[in-house]
Structure formats: C-alpha cells, structure tokens
C-alpha positions as CSV (number, residue, x, y, z in Angstrom):
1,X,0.2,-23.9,-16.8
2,X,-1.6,-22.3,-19.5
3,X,-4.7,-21.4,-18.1
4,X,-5.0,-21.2,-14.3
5,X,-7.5,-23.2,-12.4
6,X,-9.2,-20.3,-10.7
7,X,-10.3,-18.9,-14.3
8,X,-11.4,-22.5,-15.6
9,X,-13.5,-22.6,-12.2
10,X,-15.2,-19.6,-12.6
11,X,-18.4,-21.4,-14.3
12,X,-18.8,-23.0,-10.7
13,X,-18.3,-19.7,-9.2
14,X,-21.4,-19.0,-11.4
15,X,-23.3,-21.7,-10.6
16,X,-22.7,-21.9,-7.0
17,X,-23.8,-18.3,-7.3
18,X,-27.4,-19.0,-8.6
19,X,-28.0,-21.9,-6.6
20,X,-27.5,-19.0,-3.5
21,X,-29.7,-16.8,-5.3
22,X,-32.2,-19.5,-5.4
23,X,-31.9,-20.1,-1.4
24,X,-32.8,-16.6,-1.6
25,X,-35.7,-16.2,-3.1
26,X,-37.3,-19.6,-1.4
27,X,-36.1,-18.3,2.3
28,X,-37.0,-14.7,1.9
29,X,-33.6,-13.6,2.7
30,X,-31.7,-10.1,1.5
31,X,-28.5,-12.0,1.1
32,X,-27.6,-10.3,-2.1
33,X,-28.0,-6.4,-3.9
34,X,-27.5,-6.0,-7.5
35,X,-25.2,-3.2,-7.0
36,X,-23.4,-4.7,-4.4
37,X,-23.0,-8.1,-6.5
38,X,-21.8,-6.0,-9.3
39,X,-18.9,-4.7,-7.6
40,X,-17.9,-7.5,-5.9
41,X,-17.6,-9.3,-9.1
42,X,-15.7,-6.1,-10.9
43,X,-13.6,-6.4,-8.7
44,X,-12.8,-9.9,-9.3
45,X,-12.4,-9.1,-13.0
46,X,-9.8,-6.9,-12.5
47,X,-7.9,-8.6,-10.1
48,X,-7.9,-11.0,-12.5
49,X,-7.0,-8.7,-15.3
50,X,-3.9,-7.4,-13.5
51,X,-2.7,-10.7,-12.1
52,X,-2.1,-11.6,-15.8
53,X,0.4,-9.4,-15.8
54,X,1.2,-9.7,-11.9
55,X,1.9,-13.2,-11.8
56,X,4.2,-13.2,-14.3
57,X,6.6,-11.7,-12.0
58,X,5.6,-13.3,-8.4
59,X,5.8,-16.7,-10.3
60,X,9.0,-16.2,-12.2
61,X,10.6,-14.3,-8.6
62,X,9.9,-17.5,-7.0
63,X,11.0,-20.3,-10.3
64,X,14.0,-18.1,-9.9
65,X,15.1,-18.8,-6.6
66,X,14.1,-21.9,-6.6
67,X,16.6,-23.0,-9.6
68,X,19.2,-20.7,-7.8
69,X,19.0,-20.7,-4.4
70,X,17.2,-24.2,-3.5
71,X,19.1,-25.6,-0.5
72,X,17.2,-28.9,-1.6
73,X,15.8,-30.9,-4.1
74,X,12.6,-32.0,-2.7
75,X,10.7,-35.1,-4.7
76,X,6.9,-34.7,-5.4
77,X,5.3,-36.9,-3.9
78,X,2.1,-37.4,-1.2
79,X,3.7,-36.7,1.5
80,X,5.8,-33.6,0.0
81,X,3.0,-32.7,-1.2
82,X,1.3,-32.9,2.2
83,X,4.4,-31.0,4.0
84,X,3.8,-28.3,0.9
85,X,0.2,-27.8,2.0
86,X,0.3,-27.5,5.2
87,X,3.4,-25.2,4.9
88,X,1.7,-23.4,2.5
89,X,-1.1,-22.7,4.4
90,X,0.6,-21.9,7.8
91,X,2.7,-19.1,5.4
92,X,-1.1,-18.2,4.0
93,X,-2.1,-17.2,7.2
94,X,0.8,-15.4,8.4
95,X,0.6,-13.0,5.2
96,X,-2.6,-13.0,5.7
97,X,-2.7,-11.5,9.4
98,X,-0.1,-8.9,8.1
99,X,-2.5,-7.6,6.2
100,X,-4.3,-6.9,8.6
101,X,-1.5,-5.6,10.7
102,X,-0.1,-3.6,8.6
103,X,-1.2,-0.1,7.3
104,X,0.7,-0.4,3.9
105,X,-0.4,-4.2,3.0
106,X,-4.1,-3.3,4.5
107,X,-5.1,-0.5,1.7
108,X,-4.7,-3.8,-1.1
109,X,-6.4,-6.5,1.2
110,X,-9.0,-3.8,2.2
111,X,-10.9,-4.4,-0.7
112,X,-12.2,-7.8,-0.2
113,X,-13.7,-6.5,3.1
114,X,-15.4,-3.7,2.0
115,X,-18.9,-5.4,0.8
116,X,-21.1,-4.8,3.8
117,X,-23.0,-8.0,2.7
118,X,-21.9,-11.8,3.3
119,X,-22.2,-13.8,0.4
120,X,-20.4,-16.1,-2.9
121,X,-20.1,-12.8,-4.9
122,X,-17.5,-11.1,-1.3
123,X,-15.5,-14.2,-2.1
124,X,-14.8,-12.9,-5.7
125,X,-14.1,-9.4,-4.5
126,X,-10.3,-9.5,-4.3
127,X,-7.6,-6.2,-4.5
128,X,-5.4,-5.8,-7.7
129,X,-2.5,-5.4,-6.0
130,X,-2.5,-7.6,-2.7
131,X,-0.4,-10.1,-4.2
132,X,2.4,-8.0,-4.2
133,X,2.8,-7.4,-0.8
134,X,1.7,-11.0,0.4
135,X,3.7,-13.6,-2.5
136,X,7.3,-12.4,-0.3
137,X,5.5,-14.9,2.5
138,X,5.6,-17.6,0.2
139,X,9.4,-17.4,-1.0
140,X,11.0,-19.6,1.9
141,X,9.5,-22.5,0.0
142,X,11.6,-21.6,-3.0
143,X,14.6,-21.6,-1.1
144,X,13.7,-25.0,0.4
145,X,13.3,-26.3,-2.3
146,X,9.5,-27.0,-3.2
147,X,9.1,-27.1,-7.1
148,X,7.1,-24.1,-8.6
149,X,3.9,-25.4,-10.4
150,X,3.2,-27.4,-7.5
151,X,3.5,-24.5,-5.6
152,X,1.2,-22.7,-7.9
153,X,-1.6,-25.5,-8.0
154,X,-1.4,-25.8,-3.5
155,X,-1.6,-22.1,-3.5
156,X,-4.5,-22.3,-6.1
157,X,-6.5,-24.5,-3.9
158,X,-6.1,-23.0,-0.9
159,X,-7.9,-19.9,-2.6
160,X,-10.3,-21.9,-4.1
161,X,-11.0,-23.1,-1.0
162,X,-12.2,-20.3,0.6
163,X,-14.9,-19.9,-2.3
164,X,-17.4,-22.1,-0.2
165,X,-16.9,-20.3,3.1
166,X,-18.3,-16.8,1.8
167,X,-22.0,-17.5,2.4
168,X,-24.3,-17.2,5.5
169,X,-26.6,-20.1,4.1
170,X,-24.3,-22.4,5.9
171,X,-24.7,-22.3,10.2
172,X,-21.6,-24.6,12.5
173,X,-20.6,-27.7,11.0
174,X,-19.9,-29.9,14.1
175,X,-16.7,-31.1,14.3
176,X,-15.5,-29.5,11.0
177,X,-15.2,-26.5,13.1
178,X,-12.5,-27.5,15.1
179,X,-9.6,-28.6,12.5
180,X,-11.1,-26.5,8.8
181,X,-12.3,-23.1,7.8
182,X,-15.7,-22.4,7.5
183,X,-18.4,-20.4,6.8
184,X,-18.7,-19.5,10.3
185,X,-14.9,-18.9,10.8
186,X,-15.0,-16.2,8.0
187,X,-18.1,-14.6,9.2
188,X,-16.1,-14.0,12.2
189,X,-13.7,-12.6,10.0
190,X,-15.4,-10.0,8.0
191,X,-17.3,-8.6,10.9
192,X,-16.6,-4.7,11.8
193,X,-17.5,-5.3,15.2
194,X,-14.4,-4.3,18.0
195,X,-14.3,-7.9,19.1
196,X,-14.2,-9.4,15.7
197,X,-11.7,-7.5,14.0
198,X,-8.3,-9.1,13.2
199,X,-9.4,-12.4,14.5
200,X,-9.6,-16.0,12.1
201,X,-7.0,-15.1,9.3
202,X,-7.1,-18.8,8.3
203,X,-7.0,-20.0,4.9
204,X,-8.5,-23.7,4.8
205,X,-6.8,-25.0,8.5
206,X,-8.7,-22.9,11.1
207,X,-6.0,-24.5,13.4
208,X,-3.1,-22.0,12.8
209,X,-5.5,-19.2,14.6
210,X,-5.8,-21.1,17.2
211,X,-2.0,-21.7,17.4
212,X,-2.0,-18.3,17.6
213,X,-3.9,-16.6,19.0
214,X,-6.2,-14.9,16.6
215,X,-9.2,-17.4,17.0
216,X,-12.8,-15.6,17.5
217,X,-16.0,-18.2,17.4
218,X,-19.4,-16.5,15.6
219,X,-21.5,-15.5,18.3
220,X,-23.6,-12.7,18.0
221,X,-24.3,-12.2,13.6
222,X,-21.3,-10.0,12.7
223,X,-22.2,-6.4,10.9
224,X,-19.9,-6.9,7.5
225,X,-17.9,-4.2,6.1
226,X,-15.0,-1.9,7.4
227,X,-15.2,0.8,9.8
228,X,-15.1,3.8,7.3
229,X,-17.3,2.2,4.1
230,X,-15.7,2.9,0.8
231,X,-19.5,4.0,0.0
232,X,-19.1,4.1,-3.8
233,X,-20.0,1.4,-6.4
234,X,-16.5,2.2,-8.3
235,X,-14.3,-1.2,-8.6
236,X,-11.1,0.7,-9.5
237,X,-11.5,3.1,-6.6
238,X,-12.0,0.6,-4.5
239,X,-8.6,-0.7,-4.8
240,X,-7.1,3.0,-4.1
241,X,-9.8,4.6,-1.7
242,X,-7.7,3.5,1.4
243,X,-4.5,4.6,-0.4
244,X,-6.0,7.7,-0.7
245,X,-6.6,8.1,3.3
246,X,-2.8,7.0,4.0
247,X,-1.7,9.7,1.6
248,X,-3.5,12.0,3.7
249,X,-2.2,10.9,7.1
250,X,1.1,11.0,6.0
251,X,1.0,14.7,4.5
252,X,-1.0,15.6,8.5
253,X,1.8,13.6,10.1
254,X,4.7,15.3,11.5
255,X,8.0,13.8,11.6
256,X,9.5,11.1,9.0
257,X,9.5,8.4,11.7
258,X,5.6,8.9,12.4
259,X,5.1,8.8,8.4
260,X,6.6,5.4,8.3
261,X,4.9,4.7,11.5
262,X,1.1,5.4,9.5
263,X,2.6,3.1,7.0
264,X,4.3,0.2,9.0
265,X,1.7,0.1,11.8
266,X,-1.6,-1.4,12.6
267,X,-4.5,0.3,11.0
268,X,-5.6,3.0,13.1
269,X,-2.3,3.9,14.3
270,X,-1.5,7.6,15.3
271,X,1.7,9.0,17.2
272,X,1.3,10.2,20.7
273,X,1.1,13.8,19.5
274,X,-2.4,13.0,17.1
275,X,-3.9,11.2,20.2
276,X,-2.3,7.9,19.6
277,X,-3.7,4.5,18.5
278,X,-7.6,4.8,17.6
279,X,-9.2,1.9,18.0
280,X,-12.6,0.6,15.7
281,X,-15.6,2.1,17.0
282,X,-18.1,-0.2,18.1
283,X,-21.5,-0.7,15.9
284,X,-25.3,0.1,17.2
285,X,-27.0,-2.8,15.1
286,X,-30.3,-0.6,15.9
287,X,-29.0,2.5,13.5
288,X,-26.9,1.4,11.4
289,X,-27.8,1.3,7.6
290,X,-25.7,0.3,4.6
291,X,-24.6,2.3,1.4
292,X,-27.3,1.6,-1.1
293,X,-27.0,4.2,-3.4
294,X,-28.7,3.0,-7.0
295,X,-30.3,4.4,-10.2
296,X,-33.3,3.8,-11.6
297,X,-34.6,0.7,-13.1
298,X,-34.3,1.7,-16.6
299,X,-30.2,2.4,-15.7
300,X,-29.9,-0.9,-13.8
301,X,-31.2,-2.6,-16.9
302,X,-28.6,-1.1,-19.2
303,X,-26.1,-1.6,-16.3
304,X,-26.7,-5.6,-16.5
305,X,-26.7,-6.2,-19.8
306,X,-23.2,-4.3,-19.9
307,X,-22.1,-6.3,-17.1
308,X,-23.3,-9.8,-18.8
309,X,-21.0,-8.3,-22.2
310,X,-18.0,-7.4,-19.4
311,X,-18.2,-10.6,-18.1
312,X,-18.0,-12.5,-21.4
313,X,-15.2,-10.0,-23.0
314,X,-13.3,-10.9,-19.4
315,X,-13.7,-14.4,-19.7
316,X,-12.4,-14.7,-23.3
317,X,-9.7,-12.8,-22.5
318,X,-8.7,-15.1,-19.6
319,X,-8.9,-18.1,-21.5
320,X,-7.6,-17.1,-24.5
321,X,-4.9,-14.9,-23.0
322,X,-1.7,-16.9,-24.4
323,X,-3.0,-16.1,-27.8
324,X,-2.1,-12.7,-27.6
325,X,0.6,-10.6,-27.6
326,X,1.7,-8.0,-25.1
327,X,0.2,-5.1,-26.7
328,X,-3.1,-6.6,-27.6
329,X,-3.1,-8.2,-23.8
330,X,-2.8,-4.4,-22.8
331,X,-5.6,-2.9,-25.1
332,X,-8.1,-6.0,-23.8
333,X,-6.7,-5.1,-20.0
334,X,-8.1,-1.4,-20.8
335,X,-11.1,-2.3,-22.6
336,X,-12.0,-4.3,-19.4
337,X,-11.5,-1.9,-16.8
338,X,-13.1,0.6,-18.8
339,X,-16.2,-1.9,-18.7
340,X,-16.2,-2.2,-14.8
341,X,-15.1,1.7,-14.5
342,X,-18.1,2.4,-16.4
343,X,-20.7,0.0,-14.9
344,X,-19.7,1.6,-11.3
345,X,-20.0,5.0,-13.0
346,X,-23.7,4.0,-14.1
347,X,-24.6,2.7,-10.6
348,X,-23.6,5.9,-9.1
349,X,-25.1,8.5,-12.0
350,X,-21.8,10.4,-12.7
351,X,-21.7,12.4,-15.4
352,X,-18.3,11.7,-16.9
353,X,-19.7,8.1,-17.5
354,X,-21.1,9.5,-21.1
355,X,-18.2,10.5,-22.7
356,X,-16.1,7.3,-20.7
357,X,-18.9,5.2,-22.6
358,X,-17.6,6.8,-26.0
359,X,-14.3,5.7,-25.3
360,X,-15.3,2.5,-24.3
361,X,-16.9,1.5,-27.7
362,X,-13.7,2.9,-29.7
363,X,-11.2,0.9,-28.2
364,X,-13.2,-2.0,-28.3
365,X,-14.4,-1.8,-32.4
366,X,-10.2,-0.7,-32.6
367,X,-9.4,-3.9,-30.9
368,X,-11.4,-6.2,-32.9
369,X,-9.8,-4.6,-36.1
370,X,-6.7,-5.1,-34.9
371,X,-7.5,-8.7,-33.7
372,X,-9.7,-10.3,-36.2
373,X,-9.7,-7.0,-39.0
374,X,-12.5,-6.4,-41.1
375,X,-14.7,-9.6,-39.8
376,X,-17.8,-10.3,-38.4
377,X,-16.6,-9.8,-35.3
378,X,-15.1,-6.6,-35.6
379,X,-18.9,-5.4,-37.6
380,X,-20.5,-7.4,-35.0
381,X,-19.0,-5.0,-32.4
382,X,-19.8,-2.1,-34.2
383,X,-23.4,-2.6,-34.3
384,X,-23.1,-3.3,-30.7
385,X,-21.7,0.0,-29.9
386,X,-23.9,1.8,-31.8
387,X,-26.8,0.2,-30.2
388,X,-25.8,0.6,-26.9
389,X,-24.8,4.3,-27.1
390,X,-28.3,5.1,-28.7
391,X,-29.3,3.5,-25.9
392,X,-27.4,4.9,-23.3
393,X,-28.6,8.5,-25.1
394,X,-32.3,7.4,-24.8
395,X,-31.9,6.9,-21.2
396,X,-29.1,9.9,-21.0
397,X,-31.3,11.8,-18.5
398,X,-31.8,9.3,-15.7
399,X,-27.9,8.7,-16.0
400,X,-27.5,12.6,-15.2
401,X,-26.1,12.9,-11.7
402,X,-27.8,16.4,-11.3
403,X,-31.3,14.5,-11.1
404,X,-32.8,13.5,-8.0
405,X,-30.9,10.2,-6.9
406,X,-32.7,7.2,-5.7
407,X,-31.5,6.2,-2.6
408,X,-32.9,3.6,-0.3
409,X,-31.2,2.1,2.9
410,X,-31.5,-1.4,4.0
C-alpha cells in the first residue's frame, strides 16, 4: 500500500470539518476554539508523522507471523472478509478498553481524550505512541491466518469510521443505536463524568459493549475532557504529560510490586498504604470552566498562517513519503514537529518559542537544499523564512510570556 487511506482521506476530514463550522455559525453554537482545534489537529500530524516510522514495524511484526506462524490459509473473500471485520472489531474493542484499564497503555490513549470540546477536530487528536501498546491485540489474526493488507484496509476503516461519530451536531439515530457506533455512543465515551467513564469502548459495533458490560446510553450532556486537564496547548507534551505523572507515582511509591501496580493497574490506582484506589471526582456543571488560555489577535494570526504552511509541509510529506529516503524522512519528521511544537509554543506565549522559530526556518531552507538544491523551491523557502521571522520580530512583544496574558474562560 503505498499511501494509506487515512492520509488520502484527509481532504474529507477537511471538508467535513467546514461544513461543522458552518452548523456553527448558522446555530450559534461554541462547538469549536481555535486553539483547541489547533491542537487537536497537531496532534493528528504527528501521530501521523511517527506512524510512518511506527507502522513499519507493527505491519511487518504481523506479515511476519502470518508467513510463519499461520495455522491457516484463509481465502479472501465476502464472507472472510466479513469474519475479518467483525473479528477485527471485537479485538478493537478489547485493546481499546485496556486502555482504559490500564495505567501504562492509558498515558498514549490519553491524548485523544484530553480536548474538553466534542467535535471532527477530537477525532483527529490521536497519541504517537498508542499503537504500540494496542497492535499486540490484533496479532491472533496473523496466527490464524488472515492475510496482511486486508488486515490493514479492515483496521483502516474501522478508524475511519469513527471520524463521523466525533460531533454533537448529530442527536440518537433510532434504531442505529442499537447494533452501530454513534455520535451519541462516543459522547458517552469522552465524558469525565463518574458514571461515564470507561463505558462504550466500541469501535464501529456498539454491540461488543453491550456483550460486555461496558454499555452507558447519553443521558444527561457529558462534560468532555479528563479528570486532571493537560491545560497546555503543546501537542508534543501532550503525548508525555501523563507519562510524566506516572513517573512521579512510581518515584512516591514504595515497594517494586506497588510500582508495577501504578503501571499495570486501572488509572487512579494506589496501594493500601497511599489510601488505595481513587476514584474520578464527580463534576459541578455550575463551576466548572475550561482551559482557554490564548494570545492576542495579532499572535493568533501569525499562529494560523503557520498552521495552514504545517499542514501543507505535513501533507506532502505524507503523500510523497516513499520518495524519500530514511534520512530525508527524518529531517521532514523534525521539521514537522518543530512546526506543531512551535504553534503550541505561540498559543501559550513561551519565550523559548523565538529562538525554536530560528531553528525551525534552518532546517527547513537545509532540507530543501538537500531535496530539490539550489531551486525555486529551496529560494522560495528562504524568502518565506525571512518573512516570517521579520514578522514574528514585529510582533515579538505580544509573544513575550512576561506580558499580561489574555485569558478568558468559557
């Protein structure tokens, strides 16, 4: 497969975006923040970025076995195909619920729940490194016997699936709601509240949470988030803020068996001596405010048009990836995160976002010489780093984080 299907569906993504945009500006609705949006989408970028280099391994783990170890040789056809899916998703859903059972496999899959809106951008907002704990679910298929890339394309479309469900434009859907996913299942899912938490893990059959046992319906609207916010704008913290609190706990955990225990156990989890298992505290709907922290309108203008030059660099990286070799898919891996480091640096006024700029413009004019050499592109890139430092330095005072920040709750 030479370009995968989520990449060559991200101009839906888009425009499924904007046509929620536009239900929000016609209803009146706060479905969606800038700054919020942004992140979501950075950190789709980079899960993107490192799966180029993740998948690789999961994909060649599982072609592996499955050439090896197969006990059969299983024809592709509809109804193989049909057994695949439905396996496929049951084994979803399992690895799906252990991450949210599990301390070490929670701080990856943490990061899709940490937007504390509801909305097609949270659906992009996917960990860096979840797919290292979960793919181990999917190997019993290899060792049945299911071929690889039709693996690969069930898996695709069961994540491409859950695109659609990410969205609170969309109330019950009758009958839908008692066999598929939907946008009310996942609400469930994403709400912080005590009784929603850990319930409707499915991935397109809302069935298998009903099998068991994990099946919440949407009553009253779910408050969206995680019990302790990430608060921070940062994409590549993000995927290591809850890493950060396990380190912690283990280092203020006595005993190696209660350090696996942080690790191996549900979130929350705390040996008898610490007070034992802490369960999520419940929300007051009538205080509670989100993370909103943001600069000022001249910033969030630079901010976007850095984003809209991220998001382009990203996607021609993603589909031209097999043109590249190793070290050049490395530099452009760098070059991106730097991008999406940078932009959350922006929203959140640091000041070590001026010099990471800086940096940020090298590699990219070193990459296009080392690409393209002395083109139009790589001039073209020059002038654009030169243009956007002077104007990163004319707006150098609003960036400062030791001026007054703006911040507003909603």
């Amino acid at each position: 497969m030479d370009i995968s299907p989520i990449v060559l569906s991200i101009p839906i993504f888009f425009i499924l975006i904007g046509l929620e945009l536009i239900v929000q500006h016609f209803s009146k609705r706060k479905l969606y923040r800038v700054n919020d949006a942004i992140t979501n989408l950075s950190c789709g970028i980079t899960s993107q970025i490192t799966g180029v280099f993740i998948k690789i391994v999961t994909i060649a783990l599982y072609q592996f076995i499955y050439e090896n170890f197969s006990l059969l040789v299983i024809p592709t056809n509809w109804w193989t195909i049909t057994i695949l899916f439905m396996s496929a998703d049951m084994l979803y859903y399992w690895g799906h619920r252990m991450s949210h059972q599990i301390n070490l496999f929670w701080g990856s899959h943490v990061v899709h729940h940490q937007s504390e809106d509801y909305n097609l951008s949270v659906a992009l907002r996917q960990s860096s490194f979840q797919t290292i704990w979960t793919f181990g679910f999917y190997l019993p298929l290899a060792f049945i016997g299911f071929e690889t890339m039709t693996f690969v394309l069930i898996t695709v479309f069961i994540t491409l699936y859950q695109f659609w469900i990410h969205t609170e434009t969309i109330g019950k859907l009758g009958w839908i709601e008692y066999v598929l996913n939907t946008p009310s299942h996942h609400r469930v899912h994403h709400g912080r509240d005590p009784k929603y938490i850990d319930k409707n893990h499915a991935g397109t059959f809302i069935i298998w949470d009903k099998m068991f046992g994990t099946y919440q319906e949407e009553e009253e609207t779910p408050t969206y988030g995680i019990t302790k916010p990430v608060n921070s704008w940062n994409p590549i913290w993000a995927n290591f803020d809850y890493y950060s609190i396990l380190f912690k706990q283990i280092l203020g955990t006595p005993g190696l068996m209660n350090k696996l225990g942080i690790l191996f156990n549900k979130p929350g989890w705390r040996p008898k001596s610490l007070g034992g298992y802490q369960p999520a505290p419940s929300v007051d709907k009538l205080t509670y405010t989100k993370y909103n922290e943001h600069p000022s309108f001249k910033v969030n203008i630079y901010v976007l048009f850095q984003f809209l030059i991220t998001l382009i660099v990203a996607s021609y990286f993603l589909f031209q990836q097999n043109s590249f070799n190793i070290t050049q898919k490395s530099l452009f891996a760098i070059l991106i995160v730097s991008y999406v480091l940078n932009c959350g640096g922006l929203l959140e006024r640091k000041s070590w976002v001026l010099p990471s700029e800086w940096v940020k413009y090298l590699i990219l004019i070193w990459l296009s010489y080392l690409i393209y050499g002395f083109s139009t592109i790589t001039i073209g890139s020059f002038l654009y780093s030169f243009i956007s430092i002077t104007w990163l330095y004319y707006i150098k005072s609003e960036v400062d984080h030791n001026t007054q920040i703006d911040v507003a709750k909603s």
